[in-house]
Phi, psi and omega in degrees: 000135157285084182264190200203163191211180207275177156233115174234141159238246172291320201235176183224073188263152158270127179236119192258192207274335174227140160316114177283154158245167207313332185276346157301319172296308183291336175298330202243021222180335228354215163244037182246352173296219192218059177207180201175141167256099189238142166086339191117358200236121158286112206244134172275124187319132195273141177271148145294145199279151169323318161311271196315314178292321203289300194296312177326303192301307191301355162269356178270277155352285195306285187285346183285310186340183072358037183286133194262137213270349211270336167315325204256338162123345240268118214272313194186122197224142199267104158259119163260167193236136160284302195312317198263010189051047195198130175254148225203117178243123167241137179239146184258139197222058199081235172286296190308148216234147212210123187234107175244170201220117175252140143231033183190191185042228187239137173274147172232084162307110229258331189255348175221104205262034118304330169249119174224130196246128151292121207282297185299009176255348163283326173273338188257179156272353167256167146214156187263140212301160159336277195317299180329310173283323182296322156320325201275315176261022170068051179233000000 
């Protein structure tokens, strides 16, 4: 028989003498606990630490406001909206500020002008890898 006893380090795993598989975890375990199987090894779900939830929110607080960006000076800034299928590049243009709305073609970055993106690679889930583009525009 395989039992398992506790390991605790970084994580908190049960380790039995041999690997378990995934349908052994769930018979022993099922699938609403705090426990995860990697490798044949059962792991306790690591929690986030209190530092980290603390930082989350003041960024959240922080970036949810209402910054009005043209106070601050902010040249040129990328939105996607998923839901309406469309991406919105604002750019500051002496004092005034200039907004357009894509649901197709290429976004053009104005301050590094090697880069330019397909509004479907911002909205969608492929893209094409990194290295590839970066090649591609000489960067």
């Amino acid at each position: 028989m395989n039992t398992l006893h506790r390991v605790q380090e970084t994580t908190v795993a049960l380790v039995g003498t041999i690997p378990i598989d995934f349908g052994r975890f769930l018979q022993t375990f099922g699938e609403d606990g705090d426990l995860e199987l990697i490798d044949g090894v059962v792991v306790q779900r690591m929690s986030a630490q209190l530092d980290h939830e603390r930082l989350c929110v003041w960024l959240m607080a922080l970036f949810t406001r209402e910054v009005d960006y043209r106070t601050v000076g902010v040249e040129e800034i990328w939105l996607t909206d998923r839901p309406r299928q469309c991406g919105r590049v604002v750019q500051r243009l002496d004092e005034q500020y200039q907004q357009v709305e894509l649901t197709s073609g290429h976004l053009q970055c104005r301050l590094i002008p090697q880069i330019r993106l397909k509004v479907d690679w911002l909205l969608g889930d492929e893209r094409p890898p990194v290295t590839e583009l970066l090649r591609e525009n000489s960067l």
